[in-house]
C-alpha positions as a Markdown table, in Angstrom:
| # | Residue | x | y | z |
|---|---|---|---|---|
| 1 | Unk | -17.2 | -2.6 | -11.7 |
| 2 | Unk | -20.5 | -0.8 | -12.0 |
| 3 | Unk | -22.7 | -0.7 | -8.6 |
| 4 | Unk | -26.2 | 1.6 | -7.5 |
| 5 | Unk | -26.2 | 3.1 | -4.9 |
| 6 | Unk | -29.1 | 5.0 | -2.9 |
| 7 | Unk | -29.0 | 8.7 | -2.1 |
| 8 | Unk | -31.4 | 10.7 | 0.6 |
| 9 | Unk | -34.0 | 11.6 | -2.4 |
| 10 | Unk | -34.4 | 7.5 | -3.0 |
| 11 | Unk | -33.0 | 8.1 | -6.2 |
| 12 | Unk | -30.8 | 5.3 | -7.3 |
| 13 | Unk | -27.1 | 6.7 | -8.5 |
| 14 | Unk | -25.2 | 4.4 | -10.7 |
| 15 | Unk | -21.5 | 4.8 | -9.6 |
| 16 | Unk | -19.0 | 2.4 | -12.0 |
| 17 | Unk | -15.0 | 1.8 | -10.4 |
| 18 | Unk | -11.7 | 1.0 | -12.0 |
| 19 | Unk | -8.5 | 0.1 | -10.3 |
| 20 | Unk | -5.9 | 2.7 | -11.3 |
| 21 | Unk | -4.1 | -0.4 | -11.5 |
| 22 | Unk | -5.6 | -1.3 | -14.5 |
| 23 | Unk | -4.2 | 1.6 | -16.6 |
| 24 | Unk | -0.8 | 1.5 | -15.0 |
| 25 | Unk | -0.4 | -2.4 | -15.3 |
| 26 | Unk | -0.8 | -2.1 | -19.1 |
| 27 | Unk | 1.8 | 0.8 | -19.1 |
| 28 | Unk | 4.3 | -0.8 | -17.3 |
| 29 | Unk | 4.1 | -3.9 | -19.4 |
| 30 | Unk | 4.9 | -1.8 | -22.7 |
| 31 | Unk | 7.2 | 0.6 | -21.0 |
| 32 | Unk | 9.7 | -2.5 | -19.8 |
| 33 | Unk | 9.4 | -4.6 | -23.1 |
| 34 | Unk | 10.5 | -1.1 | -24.7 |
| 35 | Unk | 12.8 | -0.2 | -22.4 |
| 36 | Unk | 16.1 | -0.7 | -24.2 |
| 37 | Unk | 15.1 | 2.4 | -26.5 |
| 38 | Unk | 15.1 | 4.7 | -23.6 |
| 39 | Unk | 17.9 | 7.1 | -23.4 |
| 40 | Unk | 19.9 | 7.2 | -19.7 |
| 41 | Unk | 17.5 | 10.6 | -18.5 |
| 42 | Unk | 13.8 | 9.0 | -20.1 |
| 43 | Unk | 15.2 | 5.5 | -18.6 |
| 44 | Unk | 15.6 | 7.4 | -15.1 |
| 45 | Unk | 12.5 | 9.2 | -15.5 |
| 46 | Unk | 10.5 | 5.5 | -16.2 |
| 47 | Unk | 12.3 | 3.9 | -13.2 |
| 48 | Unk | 10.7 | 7.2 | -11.3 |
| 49 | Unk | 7.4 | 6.6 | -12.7 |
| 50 | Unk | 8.2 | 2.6 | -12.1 |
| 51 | Unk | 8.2 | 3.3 | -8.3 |
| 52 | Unk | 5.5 | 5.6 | -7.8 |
| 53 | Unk | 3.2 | 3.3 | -9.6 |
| 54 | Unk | 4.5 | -0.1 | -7.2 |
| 55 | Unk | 3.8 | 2.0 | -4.3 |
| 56 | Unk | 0.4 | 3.7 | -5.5 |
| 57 | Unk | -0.7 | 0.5 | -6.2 |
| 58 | Unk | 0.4 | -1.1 | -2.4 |
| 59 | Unk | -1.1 | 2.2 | -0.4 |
| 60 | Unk | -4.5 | 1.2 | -2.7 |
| 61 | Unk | -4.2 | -2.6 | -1.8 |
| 62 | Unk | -4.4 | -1.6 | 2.3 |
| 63 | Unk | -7.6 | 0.4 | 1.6 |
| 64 | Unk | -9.2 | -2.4 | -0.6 |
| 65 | Unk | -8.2 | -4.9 | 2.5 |
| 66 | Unk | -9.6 | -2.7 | 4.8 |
| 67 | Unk | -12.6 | -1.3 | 2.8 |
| 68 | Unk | -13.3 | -5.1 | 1.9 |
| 69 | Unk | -13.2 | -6.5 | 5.9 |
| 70 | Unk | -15.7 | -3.3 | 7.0 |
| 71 | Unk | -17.9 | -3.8 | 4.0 |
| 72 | Unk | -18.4 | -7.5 | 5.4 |
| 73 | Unk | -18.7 | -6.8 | 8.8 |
| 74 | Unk | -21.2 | -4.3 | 7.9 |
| 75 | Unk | -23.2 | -7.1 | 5.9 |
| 76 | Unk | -22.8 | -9.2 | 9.1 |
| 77 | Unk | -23.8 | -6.8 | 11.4 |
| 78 | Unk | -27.4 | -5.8 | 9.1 |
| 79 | Unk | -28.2 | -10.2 | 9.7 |
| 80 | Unk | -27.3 | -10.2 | 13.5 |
| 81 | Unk | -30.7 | -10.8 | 15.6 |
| 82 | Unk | -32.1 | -7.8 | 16.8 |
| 83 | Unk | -34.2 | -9.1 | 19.5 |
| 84 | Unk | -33.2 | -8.5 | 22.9 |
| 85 | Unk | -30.0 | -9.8 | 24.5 |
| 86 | Unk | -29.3 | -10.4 | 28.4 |
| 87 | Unk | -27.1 | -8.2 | 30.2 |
| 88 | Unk | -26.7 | -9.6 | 33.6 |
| 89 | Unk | -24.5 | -8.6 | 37.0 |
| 90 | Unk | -24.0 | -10.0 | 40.2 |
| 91 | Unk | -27.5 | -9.1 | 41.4 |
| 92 | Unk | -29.6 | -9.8 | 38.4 |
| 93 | Unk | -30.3 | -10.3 | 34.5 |
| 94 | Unk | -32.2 | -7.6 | 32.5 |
| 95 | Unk | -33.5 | -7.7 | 28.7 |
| 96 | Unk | -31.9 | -5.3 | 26.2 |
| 97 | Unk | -32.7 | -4.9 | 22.5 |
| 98 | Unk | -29.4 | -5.4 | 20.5 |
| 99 | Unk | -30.8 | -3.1 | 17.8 |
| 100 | Unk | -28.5 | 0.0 | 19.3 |
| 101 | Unk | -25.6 | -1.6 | 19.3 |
| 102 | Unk | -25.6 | -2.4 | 15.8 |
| 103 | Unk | -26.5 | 1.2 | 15.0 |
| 104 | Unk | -23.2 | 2.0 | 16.8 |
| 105 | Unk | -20.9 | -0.4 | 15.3 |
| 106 | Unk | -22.0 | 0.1 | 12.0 |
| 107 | Unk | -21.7 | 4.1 | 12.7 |
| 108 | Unk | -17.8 | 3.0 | 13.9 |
| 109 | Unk | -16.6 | 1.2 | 10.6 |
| 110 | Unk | -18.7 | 4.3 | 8.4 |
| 111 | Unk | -15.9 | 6.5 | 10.3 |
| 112 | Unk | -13.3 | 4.4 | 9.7 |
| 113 | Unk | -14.4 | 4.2 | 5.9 |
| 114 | Unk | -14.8 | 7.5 | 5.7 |
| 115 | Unk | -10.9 | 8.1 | 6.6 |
| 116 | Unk | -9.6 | 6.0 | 4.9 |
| 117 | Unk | -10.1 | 7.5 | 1.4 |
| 118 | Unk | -7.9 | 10.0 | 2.2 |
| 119 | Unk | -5.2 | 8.5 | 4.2 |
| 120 | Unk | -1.4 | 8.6 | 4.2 |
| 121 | Unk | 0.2 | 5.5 | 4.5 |
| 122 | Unk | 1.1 | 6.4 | 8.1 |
| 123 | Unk | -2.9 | 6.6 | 8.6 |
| 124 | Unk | -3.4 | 3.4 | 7.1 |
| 125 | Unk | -1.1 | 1.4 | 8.8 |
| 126 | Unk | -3.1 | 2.9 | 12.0 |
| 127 | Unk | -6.1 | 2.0 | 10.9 |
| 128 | Unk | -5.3 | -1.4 | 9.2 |
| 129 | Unk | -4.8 | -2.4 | 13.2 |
| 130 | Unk | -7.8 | -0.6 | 13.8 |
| 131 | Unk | -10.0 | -2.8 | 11.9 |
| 132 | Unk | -8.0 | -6.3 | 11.6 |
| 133 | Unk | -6.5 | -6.3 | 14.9 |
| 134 | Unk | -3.3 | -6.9 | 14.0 |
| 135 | Unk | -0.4 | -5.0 | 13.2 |
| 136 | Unk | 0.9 | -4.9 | 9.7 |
| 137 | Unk | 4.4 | -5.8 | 10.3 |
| 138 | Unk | 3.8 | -8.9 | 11.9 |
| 139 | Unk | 1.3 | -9.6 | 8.7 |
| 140 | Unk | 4.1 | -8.8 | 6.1 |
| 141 | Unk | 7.3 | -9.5 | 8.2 |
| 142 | Unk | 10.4 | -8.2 | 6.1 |
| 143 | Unk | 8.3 | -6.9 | 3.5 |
| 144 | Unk | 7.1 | -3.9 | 5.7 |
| 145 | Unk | 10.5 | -2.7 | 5.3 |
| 146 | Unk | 10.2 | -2.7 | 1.8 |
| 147 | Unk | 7.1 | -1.0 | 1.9 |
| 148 | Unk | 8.2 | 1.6 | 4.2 |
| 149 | Unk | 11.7 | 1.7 | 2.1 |
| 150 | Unk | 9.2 | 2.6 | -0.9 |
| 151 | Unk | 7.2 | 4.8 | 0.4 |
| 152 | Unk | 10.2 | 7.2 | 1.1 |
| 153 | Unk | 11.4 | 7.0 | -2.0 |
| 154 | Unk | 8.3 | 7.4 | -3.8 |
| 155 | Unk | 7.7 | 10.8 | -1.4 |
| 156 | Unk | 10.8 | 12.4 | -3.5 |
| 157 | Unk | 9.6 | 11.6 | -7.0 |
| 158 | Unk | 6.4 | 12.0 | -6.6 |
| 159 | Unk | 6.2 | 15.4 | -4.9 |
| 160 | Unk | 9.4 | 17.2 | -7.3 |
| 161 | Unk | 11.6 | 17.1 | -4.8 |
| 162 | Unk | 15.4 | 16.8 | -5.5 |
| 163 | Unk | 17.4 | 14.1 | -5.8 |
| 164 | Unk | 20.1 | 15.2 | -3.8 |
| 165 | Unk | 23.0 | 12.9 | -2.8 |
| 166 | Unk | 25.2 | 14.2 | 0.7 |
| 167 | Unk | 28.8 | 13.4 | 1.7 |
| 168 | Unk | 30.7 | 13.9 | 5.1 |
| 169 | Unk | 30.9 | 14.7 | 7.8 |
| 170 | Unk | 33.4 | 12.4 | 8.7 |
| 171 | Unk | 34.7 | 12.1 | 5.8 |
| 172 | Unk | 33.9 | 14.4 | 2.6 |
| 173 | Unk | 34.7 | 11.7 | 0.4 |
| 174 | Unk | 32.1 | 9.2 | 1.1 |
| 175 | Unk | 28.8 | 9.3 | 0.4 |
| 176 | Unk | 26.1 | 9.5 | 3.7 |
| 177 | Unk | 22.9 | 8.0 | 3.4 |
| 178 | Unk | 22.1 | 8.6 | 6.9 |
| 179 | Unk | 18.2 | 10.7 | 7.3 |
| 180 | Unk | 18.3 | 10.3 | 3.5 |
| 181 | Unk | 15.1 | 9.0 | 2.0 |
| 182 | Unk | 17.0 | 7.3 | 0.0 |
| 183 | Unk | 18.1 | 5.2 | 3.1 |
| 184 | Unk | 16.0 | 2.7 | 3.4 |
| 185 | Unk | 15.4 | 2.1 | -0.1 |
| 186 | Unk | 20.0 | 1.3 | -0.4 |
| 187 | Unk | 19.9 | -0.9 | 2.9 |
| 188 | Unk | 17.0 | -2.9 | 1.7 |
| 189 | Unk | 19.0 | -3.6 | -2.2 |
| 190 | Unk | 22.2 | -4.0 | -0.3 |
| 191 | Unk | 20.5 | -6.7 | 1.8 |
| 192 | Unk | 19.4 | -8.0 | -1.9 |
| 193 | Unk | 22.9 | -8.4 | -2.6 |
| 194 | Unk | 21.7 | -5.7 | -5.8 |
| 195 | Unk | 23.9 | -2.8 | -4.3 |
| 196 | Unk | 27.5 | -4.3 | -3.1 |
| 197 | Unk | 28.3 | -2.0 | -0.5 |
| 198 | Unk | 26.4 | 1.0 | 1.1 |
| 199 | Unk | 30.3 | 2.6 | 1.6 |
| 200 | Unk | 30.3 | 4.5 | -1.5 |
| 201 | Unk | 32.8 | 7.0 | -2.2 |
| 202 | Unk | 32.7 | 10.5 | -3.9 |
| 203 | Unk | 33.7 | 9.4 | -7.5 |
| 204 | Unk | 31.1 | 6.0 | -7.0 |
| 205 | Unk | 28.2 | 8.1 | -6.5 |
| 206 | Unk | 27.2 | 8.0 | -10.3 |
| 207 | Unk | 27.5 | 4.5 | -10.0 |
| 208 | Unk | 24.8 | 4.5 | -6.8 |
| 209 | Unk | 22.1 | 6.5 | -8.5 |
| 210 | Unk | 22.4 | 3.8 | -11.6 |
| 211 | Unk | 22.0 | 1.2 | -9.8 |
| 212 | Unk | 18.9 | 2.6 | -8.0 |
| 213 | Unk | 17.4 | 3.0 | -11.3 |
| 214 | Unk | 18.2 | -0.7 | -12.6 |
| 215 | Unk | 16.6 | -3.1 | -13.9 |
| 216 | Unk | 17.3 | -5.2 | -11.4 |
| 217 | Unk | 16.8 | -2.7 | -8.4 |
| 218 | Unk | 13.5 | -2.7 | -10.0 |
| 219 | Unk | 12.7 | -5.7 | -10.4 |
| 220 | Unk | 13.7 | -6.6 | -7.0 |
| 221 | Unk | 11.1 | -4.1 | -5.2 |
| 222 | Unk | 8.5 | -5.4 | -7.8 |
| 223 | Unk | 8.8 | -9.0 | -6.4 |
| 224 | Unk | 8.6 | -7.1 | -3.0 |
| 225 | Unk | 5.2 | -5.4 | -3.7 |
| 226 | Unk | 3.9 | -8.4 | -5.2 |
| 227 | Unk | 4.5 | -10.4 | -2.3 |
| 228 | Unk | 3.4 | -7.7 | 0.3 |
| 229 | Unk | -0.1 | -7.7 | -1.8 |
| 230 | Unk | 0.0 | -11.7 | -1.5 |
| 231 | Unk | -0.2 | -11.1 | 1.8 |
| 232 | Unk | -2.5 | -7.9 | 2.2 |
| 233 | Unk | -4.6 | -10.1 | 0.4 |
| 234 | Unk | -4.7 | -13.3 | 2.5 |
| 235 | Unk | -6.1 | -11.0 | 5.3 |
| 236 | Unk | -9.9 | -11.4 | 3.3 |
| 237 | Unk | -9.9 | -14.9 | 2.8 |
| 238 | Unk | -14.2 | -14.4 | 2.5 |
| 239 | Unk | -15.1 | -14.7 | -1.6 |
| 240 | Unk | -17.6 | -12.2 | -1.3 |
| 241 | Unk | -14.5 | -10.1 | 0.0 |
| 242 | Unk | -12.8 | -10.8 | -3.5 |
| 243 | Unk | -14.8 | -8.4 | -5.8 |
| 244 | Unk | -12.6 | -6.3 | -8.4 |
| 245 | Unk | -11.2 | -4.0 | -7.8 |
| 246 | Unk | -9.1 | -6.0 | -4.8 |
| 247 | Unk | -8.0 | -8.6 | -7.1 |
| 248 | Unk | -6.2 | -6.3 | -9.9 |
| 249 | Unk | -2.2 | -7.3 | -9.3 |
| 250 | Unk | 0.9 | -5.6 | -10.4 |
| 251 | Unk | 2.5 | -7.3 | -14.2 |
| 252 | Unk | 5.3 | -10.2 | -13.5 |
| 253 | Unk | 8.4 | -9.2 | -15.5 |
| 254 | Unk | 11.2 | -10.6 | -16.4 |
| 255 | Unk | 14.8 | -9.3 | -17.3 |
């Protein structure tokens, strides 16, 4: 999407914007049809790759929401009247011109724009509420488990950190997912029915780490971010709040 904007000097600045989306859709649609000729370490390192992208992708679907809803109310807020308003008490009514009031809202969702380009998805959350008065677990229900269940998992790969697997302390022999980032990401497949059972001994835990990485651990938390866009989505129902690059999605795959 190409659009002009105005800087202080008057001079128009042509500014063009592509979904990141874009790039990593058409990846991932090669990547999985040519999956089978990964070897076990490049098929782990695509399934990494796999889940930063999902998760990239959700984090940028928030901002869009929320950058779509203030650029709208901004619009409505330049065609509100600015003749003068009443403002009236117990004792009497008095004239006031609206005109400072817009100035202030509008300053408000600048601030909020402002922030959001640079965000966590802690921050986001905050300020999806902020903006849609609403929280955003009662807008995606059992998918904001999923989304937080990503988002930890997605902090490990995407910052180097190490994939480290604990057992104990009660007993040595079984593996503990408890404060693990990998936590959330186990309970929400074994709710899937894609992990069997979150007791995993010692000698499994090679078994764990391959499922994680499976196609169909994969393809389950794919359907996941699909539907949590779906519904990020449905919070601008407005056409003019449908401009690229909202409407990019993640590819449907198959098995």
């Amino acid at each position: 999407m190409t659009e002009r904007q105005a800087n202080p000097s008057n001079m128009k600045l042509v500014r063009t914007q592509t979904s990141t989306t874009t790039f990593s859709r058409a990846y991932l649609e090669r990547a999985w049809s040519d999956r089978a000729r990964l070897n076990a370490m490049e098929r782990r390192g695509f399934a990494v790759f796999f889940y930063m992208t999902i998760t990239a992708h959700l984090e940028a679907c928030i901002v869009e929401v929320i950058s779509s809803r203030i650029d709208s109310s901004r619009w409505a807020i330049r065609h509100m009247p600015e003749q003068t308003g009443t403002l009236s008490d117990d004792s009497d009514a008095k004239g006031i011109a609206l005109r400072p009031f817009h100035d202030a809202l509008a300053s408000l969702l600048r601030g909020i724009a402002r922030r959001i380009e640079k965000a966590a998805l802690d921050s986001l959350i905050d300020l999806f509420k902020e903006v849609f008065a609403r929280d955003l677990v009662a807008v995606l229900g059992d998918g904001y488990q999923d989304l937080i269940a990503l988002s930890r998992i997605r902090n490990v790969f995407a910052h180097g950190r190490q994939y480290v697997l604990h057992f104990g302390p009660e007993d040595e022999n079984l593996l503990t997912l408890e404060g693990s980032p990998l936590e959330e990401a186990a309970k929400r497949l074994r709710g899937a029915g894609v992990i069997k059972s979150l007791a995993i001994e010692g000698t499994d835990h090679e078994e764990f780490t391959q499922t994680l990485f499976s196609d169909e651990a994969l393809l389950y938390f794919l359907g996941r971010a699909r539907m949590i866009e779906a519904s990020l989505k449905a919070m601008v129902p407005f056409e003019a709040e449908h401009g690229p690059p909202l409407m990019v999605s993640l590819p449907e795959l198959n098995a």
